[in-house]
VOLUMZA-239667 format. One record per residue (C-alpha): residue number from 1; residue in three letters; y, x, z. Coordinates in Angstrom, 1 decimal, decimal comma. Example, Ala and Ser with C-alpha at 12.3 -4.5 7.8 and 13.67 -1.06 7.14 Angstrom:
2
+------+------+--------+--------+--------+
! resi ! resn !  north !   east !     up !
+------+------+--------+--------+--------+
!    1 !  ALA !   -4,5 !   12,3 !    7,8 !
!    2 !  SER !   -1,1 !   13,7 !    7,1 !
+------+------+--------+--------+--------+
***
This chain:
167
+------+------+--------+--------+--------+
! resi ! resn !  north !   east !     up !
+------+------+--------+--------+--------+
!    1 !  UNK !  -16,0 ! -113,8 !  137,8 !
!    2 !  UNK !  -16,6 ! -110,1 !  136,6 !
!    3 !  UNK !  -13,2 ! -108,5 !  135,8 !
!    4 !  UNK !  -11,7 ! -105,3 !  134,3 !
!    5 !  UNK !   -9,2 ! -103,1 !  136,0 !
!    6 !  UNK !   -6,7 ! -100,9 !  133,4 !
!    7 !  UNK !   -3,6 !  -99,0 !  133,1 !
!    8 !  UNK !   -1,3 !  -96,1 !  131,3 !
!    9 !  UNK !   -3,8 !  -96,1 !  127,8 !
!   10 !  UNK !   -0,4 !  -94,4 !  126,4 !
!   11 !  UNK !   -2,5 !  -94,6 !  122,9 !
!   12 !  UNK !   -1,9 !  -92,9 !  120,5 !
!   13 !  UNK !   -0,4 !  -89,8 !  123,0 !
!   14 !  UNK !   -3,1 !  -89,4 !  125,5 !
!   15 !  UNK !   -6,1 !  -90,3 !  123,0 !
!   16 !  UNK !   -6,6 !  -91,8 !  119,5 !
!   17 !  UNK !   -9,3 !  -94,6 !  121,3 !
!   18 !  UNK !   -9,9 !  -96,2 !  124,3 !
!   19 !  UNK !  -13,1 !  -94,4 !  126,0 !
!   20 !  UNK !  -16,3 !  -95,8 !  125,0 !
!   21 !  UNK !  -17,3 !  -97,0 !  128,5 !
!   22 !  UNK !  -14,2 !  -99,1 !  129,2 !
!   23 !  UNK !  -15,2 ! -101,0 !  125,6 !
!   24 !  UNK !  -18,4 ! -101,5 !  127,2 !
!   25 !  UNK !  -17,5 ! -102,8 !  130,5 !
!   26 !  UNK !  -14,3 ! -105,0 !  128,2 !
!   27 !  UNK !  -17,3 ! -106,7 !  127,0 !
!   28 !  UNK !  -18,5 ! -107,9 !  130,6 !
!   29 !  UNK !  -15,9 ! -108,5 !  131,8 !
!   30 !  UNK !  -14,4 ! -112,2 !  132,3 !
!   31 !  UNK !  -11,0 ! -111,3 !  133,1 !
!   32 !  UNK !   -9,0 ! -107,3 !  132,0 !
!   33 !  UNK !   -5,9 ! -106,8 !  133,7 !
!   34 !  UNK !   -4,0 ! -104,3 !  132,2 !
!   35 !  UNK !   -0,8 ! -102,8 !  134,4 !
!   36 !  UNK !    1,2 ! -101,7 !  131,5 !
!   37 !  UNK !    1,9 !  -98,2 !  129,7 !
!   38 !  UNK !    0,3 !  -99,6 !  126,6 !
!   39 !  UNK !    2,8 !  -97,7 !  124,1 !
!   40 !  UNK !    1,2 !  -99,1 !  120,8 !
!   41 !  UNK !    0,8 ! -102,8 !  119,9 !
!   42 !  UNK !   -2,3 ! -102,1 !  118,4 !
!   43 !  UNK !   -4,0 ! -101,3 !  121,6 !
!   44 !  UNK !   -2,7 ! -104,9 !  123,0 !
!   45 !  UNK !   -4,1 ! -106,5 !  120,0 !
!   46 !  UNK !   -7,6 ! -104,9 !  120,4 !
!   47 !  UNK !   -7,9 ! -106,0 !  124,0 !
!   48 !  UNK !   -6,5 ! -109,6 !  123,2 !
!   49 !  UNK !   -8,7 ! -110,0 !  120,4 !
!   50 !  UNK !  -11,6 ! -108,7 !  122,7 !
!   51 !  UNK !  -10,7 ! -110,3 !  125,9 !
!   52 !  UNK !  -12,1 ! -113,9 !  126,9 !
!   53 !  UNK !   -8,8 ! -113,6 !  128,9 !
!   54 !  UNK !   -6,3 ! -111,1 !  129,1 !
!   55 !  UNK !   -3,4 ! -110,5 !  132,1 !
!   56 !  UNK !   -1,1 ! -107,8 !  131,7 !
!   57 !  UNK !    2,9 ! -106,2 !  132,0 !
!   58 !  UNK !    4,7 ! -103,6 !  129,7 !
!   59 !  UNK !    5,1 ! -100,4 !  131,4 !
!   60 !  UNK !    8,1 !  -98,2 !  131,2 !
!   61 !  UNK !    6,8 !  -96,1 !  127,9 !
!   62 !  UNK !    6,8 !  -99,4 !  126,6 !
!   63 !  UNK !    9,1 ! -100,2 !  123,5 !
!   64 !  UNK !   11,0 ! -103,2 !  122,5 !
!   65 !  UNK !    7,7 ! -104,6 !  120,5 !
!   66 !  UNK !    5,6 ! -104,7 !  123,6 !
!   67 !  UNK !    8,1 ! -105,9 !  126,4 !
!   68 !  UNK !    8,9 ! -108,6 !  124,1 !
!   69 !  UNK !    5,1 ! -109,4 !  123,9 !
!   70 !  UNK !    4,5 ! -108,4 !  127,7 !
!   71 !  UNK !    6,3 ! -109,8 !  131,0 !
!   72 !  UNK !    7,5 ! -107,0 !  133,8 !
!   73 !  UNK !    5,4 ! -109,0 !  136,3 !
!   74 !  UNK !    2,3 ! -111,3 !  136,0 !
!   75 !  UNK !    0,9 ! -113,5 !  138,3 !
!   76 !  UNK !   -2,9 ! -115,5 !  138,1 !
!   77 !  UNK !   -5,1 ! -117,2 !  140,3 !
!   78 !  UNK !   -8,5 ! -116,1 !  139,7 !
!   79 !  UNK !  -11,4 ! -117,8 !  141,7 !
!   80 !  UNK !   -9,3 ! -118,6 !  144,5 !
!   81 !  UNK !   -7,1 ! -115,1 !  144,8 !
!   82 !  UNK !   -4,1 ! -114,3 !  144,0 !
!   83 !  UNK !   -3,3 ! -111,7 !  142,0 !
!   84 !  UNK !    0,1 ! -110,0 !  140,7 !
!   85 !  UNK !    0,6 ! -107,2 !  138,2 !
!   86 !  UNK !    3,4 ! -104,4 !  137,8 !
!   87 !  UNK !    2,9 ! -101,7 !  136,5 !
!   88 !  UNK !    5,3 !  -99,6 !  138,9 !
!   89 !  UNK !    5,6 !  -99,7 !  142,9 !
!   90 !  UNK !    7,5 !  -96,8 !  143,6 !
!   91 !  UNK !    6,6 !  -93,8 !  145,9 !
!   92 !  UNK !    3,7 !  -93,5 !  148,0 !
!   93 !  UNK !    5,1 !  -93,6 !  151,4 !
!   94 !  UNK !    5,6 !  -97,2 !  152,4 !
!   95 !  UNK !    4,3 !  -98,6 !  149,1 !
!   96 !  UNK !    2,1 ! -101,2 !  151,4 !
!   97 !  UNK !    4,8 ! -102,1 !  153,8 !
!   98 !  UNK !    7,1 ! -102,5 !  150,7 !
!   99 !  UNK !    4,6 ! -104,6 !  148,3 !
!  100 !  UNK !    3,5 ! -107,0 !  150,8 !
!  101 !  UNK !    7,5 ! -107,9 !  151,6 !
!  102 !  UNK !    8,3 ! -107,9 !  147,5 !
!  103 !  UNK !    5,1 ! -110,2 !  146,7 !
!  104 !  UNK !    4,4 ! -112,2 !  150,0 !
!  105 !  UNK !    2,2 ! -114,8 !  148,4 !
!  106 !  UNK !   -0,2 ! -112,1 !  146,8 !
!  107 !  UNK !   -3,1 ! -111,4 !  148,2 !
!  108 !  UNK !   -4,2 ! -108,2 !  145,4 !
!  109 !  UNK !   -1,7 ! -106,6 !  143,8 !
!  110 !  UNK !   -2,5 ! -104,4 !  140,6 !
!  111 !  UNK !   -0,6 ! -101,9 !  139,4 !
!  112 !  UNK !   -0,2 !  -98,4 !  137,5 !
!  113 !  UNK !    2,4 !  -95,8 !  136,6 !
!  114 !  UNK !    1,4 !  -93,1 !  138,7 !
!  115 !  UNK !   -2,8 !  -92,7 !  136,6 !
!  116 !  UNK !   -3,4 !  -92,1 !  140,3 !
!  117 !  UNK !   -6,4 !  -94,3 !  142,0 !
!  118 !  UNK !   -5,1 !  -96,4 !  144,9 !
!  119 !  UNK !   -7,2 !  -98,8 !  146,8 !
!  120 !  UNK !   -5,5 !  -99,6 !  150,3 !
!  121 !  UNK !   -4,6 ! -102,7 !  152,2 !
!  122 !  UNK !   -1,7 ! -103,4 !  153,9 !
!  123 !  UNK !   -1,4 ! -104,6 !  157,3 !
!  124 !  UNK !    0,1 ! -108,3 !  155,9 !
!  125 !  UNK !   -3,2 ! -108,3 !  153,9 !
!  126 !  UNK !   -2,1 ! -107,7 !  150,2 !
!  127 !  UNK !   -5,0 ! -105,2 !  148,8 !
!  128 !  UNK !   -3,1 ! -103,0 !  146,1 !
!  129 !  UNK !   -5,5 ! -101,8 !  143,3 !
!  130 !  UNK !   -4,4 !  -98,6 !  141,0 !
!  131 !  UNK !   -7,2 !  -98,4 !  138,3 !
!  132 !  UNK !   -6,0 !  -95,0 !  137,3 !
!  133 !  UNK !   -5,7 !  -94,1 !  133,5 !
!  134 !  UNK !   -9,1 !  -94,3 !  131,3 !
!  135 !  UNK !   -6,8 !  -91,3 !  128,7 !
!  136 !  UNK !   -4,4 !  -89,1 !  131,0 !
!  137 !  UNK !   -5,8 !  -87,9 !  134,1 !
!  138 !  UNK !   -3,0 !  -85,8 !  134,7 !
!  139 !  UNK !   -3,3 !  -84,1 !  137,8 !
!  140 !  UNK !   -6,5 !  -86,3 !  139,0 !
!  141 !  UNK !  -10,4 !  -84,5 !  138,5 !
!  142 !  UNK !  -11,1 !  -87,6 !  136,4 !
!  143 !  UNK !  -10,0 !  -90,7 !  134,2 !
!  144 !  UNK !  -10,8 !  -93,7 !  135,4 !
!  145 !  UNK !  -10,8 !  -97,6 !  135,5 !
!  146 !  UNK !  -12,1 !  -99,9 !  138,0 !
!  147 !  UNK !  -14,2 ! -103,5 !  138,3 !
!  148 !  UNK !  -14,8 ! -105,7 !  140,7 !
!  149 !  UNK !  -15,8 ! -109,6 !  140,9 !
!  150 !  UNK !  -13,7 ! -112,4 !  142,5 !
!  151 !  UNK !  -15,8 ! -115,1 !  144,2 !
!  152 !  UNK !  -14,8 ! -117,6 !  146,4 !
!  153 !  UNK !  -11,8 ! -116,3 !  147,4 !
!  154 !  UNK !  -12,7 ! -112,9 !  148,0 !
!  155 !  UNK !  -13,6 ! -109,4 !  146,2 !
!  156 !  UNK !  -16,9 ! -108,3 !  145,8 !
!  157 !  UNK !  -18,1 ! -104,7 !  144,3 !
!  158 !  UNK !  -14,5 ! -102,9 !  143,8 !
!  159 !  UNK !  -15,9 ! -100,1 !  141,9 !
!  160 !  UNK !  -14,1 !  -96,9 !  140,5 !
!  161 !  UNK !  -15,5 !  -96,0 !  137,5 !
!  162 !  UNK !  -14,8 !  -92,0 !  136,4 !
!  163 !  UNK !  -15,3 !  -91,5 !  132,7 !
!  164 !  UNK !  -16,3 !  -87,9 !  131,2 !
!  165 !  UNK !  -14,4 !  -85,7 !  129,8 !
!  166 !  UNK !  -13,3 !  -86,2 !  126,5 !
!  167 !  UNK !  -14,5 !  -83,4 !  123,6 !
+------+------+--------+--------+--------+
***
């Protein structure tokens, strides 16, 4: 199962479209999960309409339409993981020590907020996966997204994908 790692779009603010190689790998992909910071419905409705299966939370720059769209946390079993989304964690320090006591029966859990990449595992286990933002790099060299595929229970090919600058 291929699937498709995405947070803080912040559409229209950040960028009128989502970059052309996230559509591309939307299209592979079996499963997006999308960690909230949408801000527009009309980005949720693209990657619905374009998903064979969506997850995803409303982030805190997310208005009334989205959250009532959108839960604060969601939770799937994909291929024999468990997987839960939020879109924010908190600070830094002790965010692995902290995640794997507030979702004990997770083993990855996605999230955003921060548009900064985050791929660590704490010592209970629970992998915690930032993709990044594909429109607001802030202070990172690059926007970004990530993929990986879930097989038998276990991640395969966590990849970071950097896009170009935008023109």
């Amino acid at each position: 199962m291929r699937l498709l790692l995405t947070s803080d779009t912040h559409l229209p603010l950040r960028a009128k479209a989502l970059p052309h190689a996230l559509l591309t790998a939307l299209d592979d992909a079996d499963v997006v999960i999308h960690a909230g910071d949408w801000v527009d419905e009309a980005t949720l409705d693209l990657l619905e309409s374009r998903s064979r299966r969506l997850i995803a939370v409303y982030g805190n720059n997310d208005g009334p339409a989205l959250r009532r769209r959108l839960p604060e946390v969601a939770r799937a079993e994909l291929s024999g993981v468990r997987f839960a989304v939020v879109h924010e964690t908190g600070a830094a320090a002790g965010r692995e020590r902290r995640c794997a006591k507030l979702f004990p029966d997770t083993d990855v859990l996605v999230f955003g907020h921060s548009h900064i990449p985050w791929d660590t595992t704490a010592d209970e286990g629970l992998r915690l996966l930032n993709p990044g933002s594909p429109t607001d790099r802030r202070r990172q060299p690059f926007c970004t997204f990530m993929t990986l595929r879930v097989a038998d229970g276990h991640l395969h090919d966590v990849t970071l994908h950097r896009l170009p600058p935008r023109r």
